[in-house]
C-alpha positions, -999 to +999 in steps of 0.1 A: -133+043+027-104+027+008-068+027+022-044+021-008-011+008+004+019+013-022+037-021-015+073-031-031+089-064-026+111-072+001+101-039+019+097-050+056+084-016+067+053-020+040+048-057+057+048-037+092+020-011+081-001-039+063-004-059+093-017-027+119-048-020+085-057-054+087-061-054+122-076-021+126-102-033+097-126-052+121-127-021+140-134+004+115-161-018+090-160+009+062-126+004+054-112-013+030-074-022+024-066-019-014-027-032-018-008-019-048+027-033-060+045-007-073+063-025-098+031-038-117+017-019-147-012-001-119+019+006-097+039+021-123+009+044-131+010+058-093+045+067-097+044+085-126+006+105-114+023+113-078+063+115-085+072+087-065+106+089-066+118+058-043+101+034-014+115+020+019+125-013+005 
């Protein structure tokens, strides 16, 4: 299983979930942390598909 995280810089709260994933990875060994910047060209794409309309930056 994949866990996409929808990152944006500067936002503390996406550095906050990142860290409890990465920790909870060795637990669960068929996940996988996937971490997408939403202001790169693959981000962009996710915001448009879902209507992202702002992040907790």
């Amino acid at each position: 299983m994949i866990i996409q995280l929808l990152t944006s810089p500067g936002c503390h709260t996406c550095a906050d979930v990142e860290q409890i994933i990465k920790e909870a990875l060795p637990i669960f060994l068929n996940l996988r942390l996937e971490e997408i910047n939403l202001t790169t060209p693959e981000g962009q794409k996710i915001i448009q598909r879902y209507g992202i309309m702002s992040s907790n930056s």
